[in-house]
C-alpha positions as CSV (number, residue, x, y, z in Angstrom):
1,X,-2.8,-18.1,11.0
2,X,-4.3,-15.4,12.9
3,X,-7.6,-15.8,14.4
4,X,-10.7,-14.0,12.7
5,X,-12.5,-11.8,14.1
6,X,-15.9,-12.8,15.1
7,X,-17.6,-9.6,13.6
8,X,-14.6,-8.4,11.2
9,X,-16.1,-5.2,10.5
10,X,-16.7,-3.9,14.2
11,X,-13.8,-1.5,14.9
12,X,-10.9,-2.6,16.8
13,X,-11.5,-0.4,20.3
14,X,-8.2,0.9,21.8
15,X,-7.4,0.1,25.8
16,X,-9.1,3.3,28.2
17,X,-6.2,4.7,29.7
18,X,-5.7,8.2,31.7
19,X,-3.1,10.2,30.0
20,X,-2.1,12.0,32.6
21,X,-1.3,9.5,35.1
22,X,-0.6,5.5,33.6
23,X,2.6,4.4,32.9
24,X,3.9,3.6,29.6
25,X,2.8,0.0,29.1
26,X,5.3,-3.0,28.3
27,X,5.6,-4.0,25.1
28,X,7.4,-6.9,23.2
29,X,11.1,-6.5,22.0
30,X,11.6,-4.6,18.4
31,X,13.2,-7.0,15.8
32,X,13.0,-4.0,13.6
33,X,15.3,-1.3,13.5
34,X,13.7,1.9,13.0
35,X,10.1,1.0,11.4
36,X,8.0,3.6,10.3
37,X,4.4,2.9,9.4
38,X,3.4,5.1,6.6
39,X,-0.4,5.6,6.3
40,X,-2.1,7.3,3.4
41,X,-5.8,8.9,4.1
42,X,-8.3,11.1,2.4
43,X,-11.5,12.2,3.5
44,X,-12.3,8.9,5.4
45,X,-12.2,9.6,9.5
46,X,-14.1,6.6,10.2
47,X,-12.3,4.2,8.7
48,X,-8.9,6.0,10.0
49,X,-10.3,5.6,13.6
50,X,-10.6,1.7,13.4
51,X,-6.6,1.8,11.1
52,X,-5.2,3.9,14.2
53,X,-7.9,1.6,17.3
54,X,-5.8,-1.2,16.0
55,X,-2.0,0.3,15.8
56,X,-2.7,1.0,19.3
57,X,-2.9,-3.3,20.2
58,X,0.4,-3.8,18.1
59,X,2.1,-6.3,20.1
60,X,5.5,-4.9,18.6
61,X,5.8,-0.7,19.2
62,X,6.6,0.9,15.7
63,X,9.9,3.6,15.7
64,X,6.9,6.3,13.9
65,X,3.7,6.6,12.8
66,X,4.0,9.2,9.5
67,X,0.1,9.9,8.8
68,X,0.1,11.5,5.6
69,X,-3.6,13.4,5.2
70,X,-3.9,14.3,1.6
71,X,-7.5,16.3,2.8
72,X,-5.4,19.0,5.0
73,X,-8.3,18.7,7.5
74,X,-9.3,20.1,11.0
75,X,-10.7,17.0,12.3
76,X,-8.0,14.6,10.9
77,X,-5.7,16.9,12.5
78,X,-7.7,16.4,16.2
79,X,-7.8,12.9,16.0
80,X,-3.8,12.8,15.7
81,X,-3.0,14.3,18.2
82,X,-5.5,12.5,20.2
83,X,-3.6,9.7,18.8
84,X,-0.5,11.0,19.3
85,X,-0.9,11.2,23.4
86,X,-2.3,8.3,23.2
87,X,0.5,6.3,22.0
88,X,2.8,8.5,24.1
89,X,1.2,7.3,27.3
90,X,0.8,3.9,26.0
91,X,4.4,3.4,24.7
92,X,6.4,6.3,25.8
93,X,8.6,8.5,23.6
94,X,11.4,6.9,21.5
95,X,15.0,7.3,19.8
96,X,14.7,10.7,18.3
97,X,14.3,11.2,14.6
98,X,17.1,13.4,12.7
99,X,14.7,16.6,13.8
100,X,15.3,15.5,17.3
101,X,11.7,14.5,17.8
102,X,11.1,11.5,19.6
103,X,7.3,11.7,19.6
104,X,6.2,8.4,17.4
105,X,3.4,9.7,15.8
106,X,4.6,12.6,13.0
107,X,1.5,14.1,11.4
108,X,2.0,14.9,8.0
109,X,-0.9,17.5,5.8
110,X,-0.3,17.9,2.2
111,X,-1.6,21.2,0.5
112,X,-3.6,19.1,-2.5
113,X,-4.7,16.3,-3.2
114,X,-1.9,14.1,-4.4
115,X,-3.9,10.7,-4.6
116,X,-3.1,7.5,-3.4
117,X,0.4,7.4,-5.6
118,X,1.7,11.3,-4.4
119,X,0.2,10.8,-0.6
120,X,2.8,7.4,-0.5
121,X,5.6,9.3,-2.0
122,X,5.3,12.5,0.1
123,X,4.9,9.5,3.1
124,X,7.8,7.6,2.3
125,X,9.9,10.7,1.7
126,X,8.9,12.2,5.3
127,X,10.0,8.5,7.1
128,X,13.2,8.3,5.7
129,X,14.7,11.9,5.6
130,X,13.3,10.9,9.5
131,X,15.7,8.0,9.1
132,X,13.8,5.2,8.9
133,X,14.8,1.9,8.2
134,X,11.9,0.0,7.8
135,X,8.8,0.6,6.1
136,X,5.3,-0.5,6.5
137,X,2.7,1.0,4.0
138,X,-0.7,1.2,4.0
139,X,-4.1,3.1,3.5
140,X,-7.1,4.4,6.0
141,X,-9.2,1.4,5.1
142,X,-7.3,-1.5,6.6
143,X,-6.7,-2.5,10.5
144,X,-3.3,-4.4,11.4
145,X,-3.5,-7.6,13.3
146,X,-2.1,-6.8,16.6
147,X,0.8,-9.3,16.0
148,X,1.5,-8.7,12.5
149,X,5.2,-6.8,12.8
150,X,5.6,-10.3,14.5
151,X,4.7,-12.3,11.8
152,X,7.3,-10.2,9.5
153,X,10.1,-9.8,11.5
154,X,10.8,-13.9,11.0
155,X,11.3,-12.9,7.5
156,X,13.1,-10.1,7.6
157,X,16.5,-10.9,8.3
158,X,16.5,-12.7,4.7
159,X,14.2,-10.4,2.8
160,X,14.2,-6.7,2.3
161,X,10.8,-6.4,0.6
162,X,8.0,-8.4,2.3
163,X,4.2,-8.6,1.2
164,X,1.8,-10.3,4.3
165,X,-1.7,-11.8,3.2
166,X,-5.1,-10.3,4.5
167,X,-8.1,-10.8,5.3
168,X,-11.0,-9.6,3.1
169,X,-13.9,-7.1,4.8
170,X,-15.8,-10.1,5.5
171,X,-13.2,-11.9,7.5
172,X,-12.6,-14.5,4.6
173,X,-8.6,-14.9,2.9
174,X,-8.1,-12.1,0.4
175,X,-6.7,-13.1,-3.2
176,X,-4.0,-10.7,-4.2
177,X,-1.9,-11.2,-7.4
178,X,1.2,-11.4,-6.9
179,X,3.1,-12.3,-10.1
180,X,3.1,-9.7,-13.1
181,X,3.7,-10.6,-16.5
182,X,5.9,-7.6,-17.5
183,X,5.6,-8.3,-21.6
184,X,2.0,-7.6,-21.2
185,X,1.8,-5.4,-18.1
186,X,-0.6,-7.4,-16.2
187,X,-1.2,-9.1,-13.0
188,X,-1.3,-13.3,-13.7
189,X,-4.6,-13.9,-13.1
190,X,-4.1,-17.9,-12.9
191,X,-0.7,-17.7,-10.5
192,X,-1.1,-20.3,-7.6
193,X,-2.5,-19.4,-4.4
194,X,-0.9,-21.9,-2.6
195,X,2.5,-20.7,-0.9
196,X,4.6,-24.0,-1.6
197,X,7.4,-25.8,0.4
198,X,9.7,-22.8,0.7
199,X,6.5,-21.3,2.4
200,X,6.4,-17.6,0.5
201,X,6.4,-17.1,-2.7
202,X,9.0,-14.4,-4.8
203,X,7.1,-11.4,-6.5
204,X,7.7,-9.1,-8.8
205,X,5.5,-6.9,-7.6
206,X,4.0,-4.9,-4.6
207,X,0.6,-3.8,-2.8
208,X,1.2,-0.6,-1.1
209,X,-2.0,-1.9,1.7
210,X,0.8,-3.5,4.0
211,X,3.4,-4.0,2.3
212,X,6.9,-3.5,3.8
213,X,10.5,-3.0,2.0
214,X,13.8,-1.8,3.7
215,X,15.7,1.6,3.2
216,X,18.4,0.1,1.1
217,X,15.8,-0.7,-1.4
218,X,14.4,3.2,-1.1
219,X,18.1,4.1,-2.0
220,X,18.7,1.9,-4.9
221,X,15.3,2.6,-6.7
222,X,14.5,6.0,-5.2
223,X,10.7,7.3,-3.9
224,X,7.6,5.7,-5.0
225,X,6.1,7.7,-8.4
226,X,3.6,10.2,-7.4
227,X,2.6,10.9,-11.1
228,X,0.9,7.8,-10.9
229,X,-1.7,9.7,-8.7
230,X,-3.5,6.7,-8.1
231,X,-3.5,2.7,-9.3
232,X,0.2,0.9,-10.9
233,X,2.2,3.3,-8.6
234,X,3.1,0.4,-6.3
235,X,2.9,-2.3,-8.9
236,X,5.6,-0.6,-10.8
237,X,7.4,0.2,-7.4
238,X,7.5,-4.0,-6.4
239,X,8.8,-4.4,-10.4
240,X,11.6,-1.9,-9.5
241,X,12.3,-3.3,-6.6
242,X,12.3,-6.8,-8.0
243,X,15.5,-5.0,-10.2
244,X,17.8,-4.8,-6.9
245,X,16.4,-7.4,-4.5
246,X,13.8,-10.6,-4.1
247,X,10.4,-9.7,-2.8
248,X,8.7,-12.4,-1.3
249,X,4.5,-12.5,-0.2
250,X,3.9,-15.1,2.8
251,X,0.7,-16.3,4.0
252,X,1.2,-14.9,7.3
253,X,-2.3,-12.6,8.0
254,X,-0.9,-9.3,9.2
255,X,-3.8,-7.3,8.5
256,X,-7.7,-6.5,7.6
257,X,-9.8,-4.9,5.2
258,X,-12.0,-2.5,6.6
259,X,-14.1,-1.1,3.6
260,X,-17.0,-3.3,1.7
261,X,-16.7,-3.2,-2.0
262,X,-18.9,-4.5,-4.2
263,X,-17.2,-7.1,-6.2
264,X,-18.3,-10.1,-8.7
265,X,-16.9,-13.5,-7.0
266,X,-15.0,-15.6,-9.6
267,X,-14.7,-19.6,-8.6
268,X,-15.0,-18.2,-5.0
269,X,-11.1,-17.4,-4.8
270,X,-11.0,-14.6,-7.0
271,X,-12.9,-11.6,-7.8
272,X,-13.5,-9.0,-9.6
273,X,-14.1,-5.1,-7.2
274,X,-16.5,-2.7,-8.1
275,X,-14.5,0.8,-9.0
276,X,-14.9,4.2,-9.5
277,X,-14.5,6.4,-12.9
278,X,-11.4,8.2,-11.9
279,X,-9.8,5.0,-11.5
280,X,-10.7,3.4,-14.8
281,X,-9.1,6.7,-15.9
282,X,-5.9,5.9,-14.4
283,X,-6.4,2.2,-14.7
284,X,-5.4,2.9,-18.8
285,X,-3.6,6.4,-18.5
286,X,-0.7,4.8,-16.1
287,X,-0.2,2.1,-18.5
288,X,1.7,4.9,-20.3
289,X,3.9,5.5,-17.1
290,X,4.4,1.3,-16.8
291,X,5.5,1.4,-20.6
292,X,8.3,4.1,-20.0
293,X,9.2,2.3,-16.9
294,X,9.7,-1.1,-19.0
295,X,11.3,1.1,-21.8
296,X,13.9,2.5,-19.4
297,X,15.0,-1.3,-18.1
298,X,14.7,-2.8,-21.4
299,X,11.8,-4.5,-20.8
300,X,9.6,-3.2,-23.5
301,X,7.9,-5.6,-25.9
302,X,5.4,-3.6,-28.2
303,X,3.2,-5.8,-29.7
304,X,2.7,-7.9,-26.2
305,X,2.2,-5.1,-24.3
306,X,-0.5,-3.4,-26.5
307,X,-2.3,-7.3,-26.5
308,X,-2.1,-6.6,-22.5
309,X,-3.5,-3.1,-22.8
310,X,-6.6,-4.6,-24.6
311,X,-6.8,-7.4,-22.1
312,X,-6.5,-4.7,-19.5
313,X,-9.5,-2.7,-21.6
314,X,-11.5,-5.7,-21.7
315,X,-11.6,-6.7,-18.2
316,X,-12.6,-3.3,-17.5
317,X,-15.5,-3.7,-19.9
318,X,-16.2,-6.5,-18.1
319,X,-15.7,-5.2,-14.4
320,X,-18.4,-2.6,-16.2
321,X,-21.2,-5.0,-17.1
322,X,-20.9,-7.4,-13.9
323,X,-20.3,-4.9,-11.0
324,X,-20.8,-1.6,-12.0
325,X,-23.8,-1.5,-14.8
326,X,-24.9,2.1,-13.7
327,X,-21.7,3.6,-14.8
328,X,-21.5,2.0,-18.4
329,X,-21.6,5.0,-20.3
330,X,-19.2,6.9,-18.2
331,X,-17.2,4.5,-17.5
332,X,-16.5,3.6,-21.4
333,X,-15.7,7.2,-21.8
334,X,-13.3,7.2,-19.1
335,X,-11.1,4.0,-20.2
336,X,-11.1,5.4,-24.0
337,X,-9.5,8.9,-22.5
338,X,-7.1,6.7,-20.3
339,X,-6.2,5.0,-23.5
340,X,-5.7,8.3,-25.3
341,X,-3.6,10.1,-22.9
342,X,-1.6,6.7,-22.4
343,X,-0.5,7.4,-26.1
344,X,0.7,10.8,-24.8
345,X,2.8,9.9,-22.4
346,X,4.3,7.3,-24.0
347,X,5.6,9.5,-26.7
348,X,6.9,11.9,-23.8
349,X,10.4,12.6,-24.7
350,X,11.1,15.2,-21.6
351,X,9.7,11.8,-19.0
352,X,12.5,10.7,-17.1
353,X,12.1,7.7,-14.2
354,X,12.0,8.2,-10.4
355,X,16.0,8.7,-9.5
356,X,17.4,6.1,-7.6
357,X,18.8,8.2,-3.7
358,X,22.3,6.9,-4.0
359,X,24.2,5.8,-7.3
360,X,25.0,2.2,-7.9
């Protein structure tokens, strides 16, 4: 296990090097062939600075760094390519991408807003008409451990999807869900924590805040959903690729939250996060997306996946009263239109999955 931080929320600070005269520094040997990191951000400079403070003490050197800025802004755009001769100096160029750049960092504005779900899409799109084969996923409010691509590669010559564990804000081991129960389109809220003697456990599932898959899983089951805009987009992305491969989740720590959430702790393992409106919105609109999703591999179960979309509805109610008390009203009002447009898209008869990149 990784060492924690003494103060987990001080930012990571980057070495003080002159760019116009150091050497490229040393850095360990790349297990992975052609790793992007793909990193989603909106309107949050601060915590972007500690994300891209702690790329820069990677022990491993990633083949890009595709920063996908879903704000389109001026001073996102300064810090990148402060960034960007930063790592140059610190790692030196690399093997060119199919534009024949072979800068690492590829800075990547969007003209809207496409959320969470459409900045990932638009992010894994950009790496792998790059040519990536490897990639590493995450938002603005996380900071890698500076030997986390380490701690993956020793999996990654059996596994082509890979989810590492974290630690929470406050430096303590962050709970994540990993097994769905597809007939009711919900995470397993009682799945052991405990990784077993095979030492990882198999998902069917994914987090898109570090998770890492390969390009032949990209080809089979195509780019991640950006209609999703935000929240499900990569649950339903680890169920399809749980279609064409094994994930796996291993306790290995490869990186940190950054952001405090207010949250209601459950047994002191689990807990429940304080949330916003817009995604209770989504929380119960996307449920229509998941249930066209199940439709098109047959996994569709009706009457079980309505009883999960009232679970769903009631631990929202709940999340409500316990974390977010302010917001009852609105939030209600929120969940009940999710619900409602859910119906919609359900009954969509021009939706039509994400293609897969090249036939079976």
């Amino acid at each position: 296990m990784t060492t924690t931080p003494k103060n987990p929320q001080e930012p990571l600070r980057a070495e003080s090097t002159p760019v116009t005269s150091a050497p490229a520094r040393k850095h360990a040997k790349n297990p992975f062939d052609k790793l992007a990191i793909v990193v989603v951000t909106y309107k949050r400079q601060q915590l972007l600075t500690v994300l891209l403070d702690s790329i820069e003490h990677l022990e491993i050197a990633p083949w890009r760094i595709v920063i996908v800025d879903n704000e389109h802004s001026d001073e996102t755009k300064a810090m990148i390519d402060e960034f960007r001769s930063t790592i140059t100096t610190q790692w030196g160029t690399t093997v060119a991408d199919r534009s024949g750049n072979e800068n690492r960092v590829v800075y990547a504005p969007q003209t809207d807003n496409l959320g969470g779900a459409g900045g990932f899409s638009a992010g894994v799109k950009k790496a792998y008409e790059l040519g990536a084969e490897w990639f590493w996923v995450m938002d603005d409010d996380v900071a890698v451990e500076p030997d986390g691509l380490n701690k993956l590669a020793k999996w990654a010559d059996k596994h082509d999807v890979i989810q590492g564990s974290r630690y929470d804000y406050d430096g303590g081991p962050f709970y994540w869900q990993y097994d769905f129960i597809v007939p009711l389109g919900i995470p397993n809220p009682i799945a052991p924590a405990a990784f077993g003697p095979a030492g990882y456990r198999v998902m069917n599932t994914l987090c898109f805040e570090g998770g890492l898959f390969r390009r032949r899983v990209v080809d089979q089951i195509g780019f991640p959903d950006p209609r999703f805009f935000i929240y499900w987009d990569d649950t339903m992305y680890g169920y399809l690729a749980s279609k064409v491969t094994n994930p796996i989740v291993v306790p290995d720590v490869v990186l940190r939250r950054t952001r405090e959430i207010g949250n209601w702790d459950i047994a002191g393992l689990r807990q429940l996060n304080s949330t916003s409106d817009m995604n209770r919105y989504h929380i119960m609109r996307n449920r229509g997306y998941m249930a066209r999703y199940f439709m098109a591999h047959g996994d569709y179960r009706p009457f079980l996946f309505g009883l999960g979309t009232l679970a769903t509805f009631a631990k929202e109610l709940i999340r409500l009263v316990a974390v977010d008390r302010e917001h009852v009203r609105t939030g209600v009002a929120k969940l009940v239109k999710g619900w409602l447009d859910s119906r919609k898209l359900m009954h969509d008869q021009h939706w039509q999955p994400m293609p897969p990149l090249q036939s079976k």
